[in-house]
N, C-alpha and C positions, 0 to 999 in steps of 0.2 A: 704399186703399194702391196709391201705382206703382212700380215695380221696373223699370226700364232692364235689359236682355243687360249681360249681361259676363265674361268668361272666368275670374271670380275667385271666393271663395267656394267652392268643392268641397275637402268635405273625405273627408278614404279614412275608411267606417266598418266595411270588411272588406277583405280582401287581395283587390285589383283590384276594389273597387267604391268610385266617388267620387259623394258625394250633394249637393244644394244646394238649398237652399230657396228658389224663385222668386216664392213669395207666401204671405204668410196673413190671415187675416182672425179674425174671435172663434171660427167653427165650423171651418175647415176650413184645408187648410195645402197648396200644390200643391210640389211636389218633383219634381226630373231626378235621374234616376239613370243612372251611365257605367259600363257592367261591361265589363270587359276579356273575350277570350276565356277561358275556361275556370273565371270565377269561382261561386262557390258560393256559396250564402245559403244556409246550414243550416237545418230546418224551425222554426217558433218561431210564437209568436202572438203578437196586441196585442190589447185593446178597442176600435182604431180600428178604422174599417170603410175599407176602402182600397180606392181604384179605378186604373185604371191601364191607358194608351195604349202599347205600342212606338212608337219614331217609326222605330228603325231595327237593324236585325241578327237574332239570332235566341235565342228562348230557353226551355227547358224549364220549364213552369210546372206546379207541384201544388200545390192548394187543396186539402185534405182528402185524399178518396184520391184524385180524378181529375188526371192528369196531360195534359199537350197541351204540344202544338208550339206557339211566337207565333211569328208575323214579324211584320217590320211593317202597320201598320194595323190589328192587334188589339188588342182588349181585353177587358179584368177587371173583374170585381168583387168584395173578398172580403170574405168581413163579421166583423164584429167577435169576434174570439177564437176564430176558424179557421183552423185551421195550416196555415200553407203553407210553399214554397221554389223556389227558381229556380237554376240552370244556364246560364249563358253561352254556348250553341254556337258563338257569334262575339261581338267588340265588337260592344256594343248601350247604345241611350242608350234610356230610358222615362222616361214622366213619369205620377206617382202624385199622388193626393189624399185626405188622411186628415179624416177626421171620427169625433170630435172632434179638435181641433186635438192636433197633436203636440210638445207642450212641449219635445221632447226636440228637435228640431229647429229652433226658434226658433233666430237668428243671435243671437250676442252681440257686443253693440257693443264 
């Protein structure tokens, strides 16, 4: 599968955070995430094992109990059915990849 940029597709799935699915494939699904300053991803788990690049800003990340600073050029790994949450210090765009593929995220035509 190929997938062209385009400014379209984002959709809000928390207050100040916009998601978009840039590709998937049968195992794995890559996703951009746009969190505005100050948003919050409440703690929560999936079965997906989820990895994930900052491209840009800053953001409070906790995996279990360890908490860290990202800026850009960092990254994650979190694995399947370990709780985490993220804090916005600034607008920040990241891009994630779940495996196994995340249903919930497929686009509908």
């Amino acid at each position: 599968m190929y997938r062209q940029a385009s400014e379209n597709d984002y959709q809000e799935v928390l207050e100040k955070v916009q998601q978009k699915t840039l590709v998937y494939g049968d195992r794995t699904l890559m996703a951009e995430f746009r969190l505005e300053q100050g948003a919050d991803l409440p703690r929560h788990s999936h079965p997906h094992e989820q990895t994930g690049y900052l491209v840009s800003g800053e953001l409070t990340l906790t995996i279990g109990d360890e908490t860290r600073q990202v800026k850009p050029g960092d990254s994650w790994c979190i694995a399947g059915d370990v709780e985490h949450k993220a804090m916005a210090v600034e607008d920040s765009v990241a891009i994630e990849v779940f495996s196994p593929l995340r249903e919930d995220y497929i686009p509908q035509a």
